[in-house]
N, C-alpha and C positions, 0 to 999 in steps of 0.2 A: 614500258610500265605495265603491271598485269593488274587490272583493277577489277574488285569482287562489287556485284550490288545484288542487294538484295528487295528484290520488288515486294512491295507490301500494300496492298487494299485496304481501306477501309468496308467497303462496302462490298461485300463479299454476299451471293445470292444465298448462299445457304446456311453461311454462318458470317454476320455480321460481329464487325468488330475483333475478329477473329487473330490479327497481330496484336493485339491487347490483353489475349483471353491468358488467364492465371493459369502456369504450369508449375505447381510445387513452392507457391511464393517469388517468382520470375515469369514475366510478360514471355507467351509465345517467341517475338520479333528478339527478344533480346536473348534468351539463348540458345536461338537461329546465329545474331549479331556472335556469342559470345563464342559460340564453336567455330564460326567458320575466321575469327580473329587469329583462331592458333594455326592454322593452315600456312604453311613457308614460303608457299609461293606469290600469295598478294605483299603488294605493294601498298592497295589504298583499298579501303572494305566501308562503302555505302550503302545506308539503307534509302531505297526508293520510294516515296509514297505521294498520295494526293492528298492528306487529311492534316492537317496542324494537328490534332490530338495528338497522332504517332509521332511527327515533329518533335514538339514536347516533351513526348515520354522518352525516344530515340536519346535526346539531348541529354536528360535528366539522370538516364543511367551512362554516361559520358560517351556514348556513341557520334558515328559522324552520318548526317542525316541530308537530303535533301528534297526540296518542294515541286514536285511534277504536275505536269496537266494532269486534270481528273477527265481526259476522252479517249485515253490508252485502250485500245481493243485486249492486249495482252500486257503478260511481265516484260516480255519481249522488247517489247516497244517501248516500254517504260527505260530499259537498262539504255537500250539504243537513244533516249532524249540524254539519260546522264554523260555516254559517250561522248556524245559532241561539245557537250562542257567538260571532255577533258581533252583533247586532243593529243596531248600525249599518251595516251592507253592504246597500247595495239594490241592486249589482248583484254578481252573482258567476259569475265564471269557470270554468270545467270543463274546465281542462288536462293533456291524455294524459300519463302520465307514463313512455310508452314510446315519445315521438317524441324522441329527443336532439337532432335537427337542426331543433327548431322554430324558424321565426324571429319577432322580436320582431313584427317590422310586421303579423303576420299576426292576430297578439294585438290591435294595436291597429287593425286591418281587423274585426275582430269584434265588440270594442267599439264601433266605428263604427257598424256593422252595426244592434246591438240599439237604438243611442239613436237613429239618426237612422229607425231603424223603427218609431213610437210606437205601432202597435195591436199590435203583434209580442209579444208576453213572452217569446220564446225566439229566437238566432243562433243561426247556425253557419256552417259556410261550403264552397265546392265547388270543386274545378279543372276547366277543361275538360281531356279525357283525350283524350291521343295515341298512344299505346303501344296496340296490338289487340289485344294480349298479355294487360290489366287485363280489355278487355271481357266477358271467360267468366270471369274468377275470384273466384266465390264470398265470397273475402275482400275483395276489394277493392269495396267497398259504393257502389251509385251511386243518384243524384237527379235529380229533377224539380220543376219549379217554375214558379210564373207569371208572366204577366208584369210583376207586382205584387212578383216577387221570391219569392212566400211560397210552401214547401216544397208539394209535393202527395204526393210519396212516395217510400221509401227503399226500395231492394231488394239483395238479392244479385243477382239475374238481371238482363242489361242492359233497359234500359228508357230509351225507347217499343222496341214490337218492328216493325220494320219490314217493314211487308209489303209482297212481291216482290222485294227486296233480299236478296244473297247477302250470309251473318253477317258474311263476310271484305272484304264491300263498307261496311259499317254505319259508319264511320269517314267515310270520307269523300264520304256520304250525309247525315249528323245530325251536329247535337255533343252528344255526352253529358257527361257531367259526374260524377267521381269526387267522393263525400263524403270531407269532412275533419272528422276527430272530434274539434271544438272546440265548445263550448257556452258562451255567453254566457245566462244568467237573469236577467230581474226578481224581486228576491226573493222575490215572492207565488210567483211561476211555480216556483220551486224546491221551495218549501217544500208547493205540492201536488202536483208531478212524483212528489214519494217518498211522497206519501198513497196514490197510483193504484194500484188492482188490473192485473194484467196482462192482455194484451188476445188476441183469438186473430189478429190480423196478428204482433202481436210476436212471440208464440209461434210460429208459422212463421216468421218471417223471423231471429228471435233477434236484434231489433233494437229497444230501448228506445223507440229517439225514435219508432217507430211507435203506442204505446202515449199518446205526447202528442200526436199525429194524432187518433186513434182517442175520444180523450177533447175536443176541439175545440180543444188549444192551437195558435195559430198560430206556425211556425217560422221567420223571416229566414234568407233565403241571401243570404251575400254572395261574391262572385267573385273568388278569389286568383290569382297567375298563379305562388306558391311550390310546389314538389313536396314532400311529407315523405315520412320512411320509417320507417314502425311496424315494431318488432319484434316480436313473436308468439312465435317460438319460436329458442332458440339456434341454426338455423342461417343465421337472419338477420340476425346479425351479420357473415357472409361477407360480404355483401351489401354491406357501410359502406366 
């Protein structure tokens, strides 16, 4: 069984309420829910949350919803609590619940990903990045990997650094590759992702999947050629 959840906060530090927030007359969460439902590869597509409101609202536009601890450090661990209430999921999906414009294919690009990479227990996936604008921004999170496919490292800061090359030359010098925060699991790999103490890359870079680096889990990238657009904080909704 390959089952999709979608982790959702309420309490989000910088933009509260943020799965709730109005995109075009449609709740953020729901058409998160509603794109990643056309995706061919899920079986079973839950949204994760701590808050009854989202509950609620989840139910009210006929989604399937359920009620998690509110002392989840991550989504991560969030998806990994629904896991174990399904026991039959041995694959399971870690869908942002703050890209409203995901597309399905990209869903089932991932899924691809993880089955057709059998030493892999963990996907995700990367765009090559054109905009030099992304290159310096801290949030905008980029990769590395081999030629094997398999992740080597995530950073805020662009990487490789190219030396002798002007930063404003770095583009079209290299291709780099901007991370896309979608997670595909083996359910073993899930279920000890959320055992793992945190790691000191993680803790510098405040980047999870560096912590299943650090601990030898290997991570599949696979190469999309879709853009998505996370929202973070309400004035990134101008942005849509």
């Amino acid at each position: 069984m390959n089952l999709g959840v979608i982790p959702a906060r309420f309490a989000s530090t910088r933009f509260p309420g943020k799965p709730l927030a109005d995109i075009g007359g449609k709740s953020m969460i729901r058409r998160v829910y509603e794109q990643a439902a056309k995706a061919k590869c899920l079986d079973e597509l839950i949204v994760a949350t701590d808050d009854e409101r989202i509950v609620e609202h989840v139910l009210a536009f006929g989604g399937e919803v359920m009620l998690t601890r509110d002392d989840h450090p991550s989504g991560t661990d969030r998806c990994a609590e629904v896991a174990r209430r399904y026991p039959e999921a041995q694959r399971i999906l870690n869908i942002q619940g703050d890209e409203p414009f995901i597309q399905p294919e990209q869903i089932d690009l991932l899924m691809e990903t993880l089955v057709a990479n059998r030493r892999f227990s963990i996907a995700t996936l990367a765009k090559k990045m054109e905009d030099p604008g992304l290159l310096s921004n801290p949030n905008v999170v980029k990769v590395v990997f081999s030629q094997k496919q398999g992740a080597l490292y995530f950073s805020r800061h662009p990487i490789p650094f190219l030396r002798g090359v002007k930063p404003e030359e770095w583009l079209s010098q290299h291709t780099f590759y901007k991370h896309i925060g979608l997670y595909a699991f083996r359910r073993g790999a899930l279920l000890q992702v959320a055992r793992l103490a945190p790691t000191p890359l993680e803790r510098a870079e405040s980047l999870e999947q560096l912590r299943w680096l650090e601990h030898g889990l290997r991570i599949a990238v696979g190469i999309t050629t879709w853009e998505t657009v996370g929202i973070d904080m309400p004035e990134d909704l101008l942005k849509l």
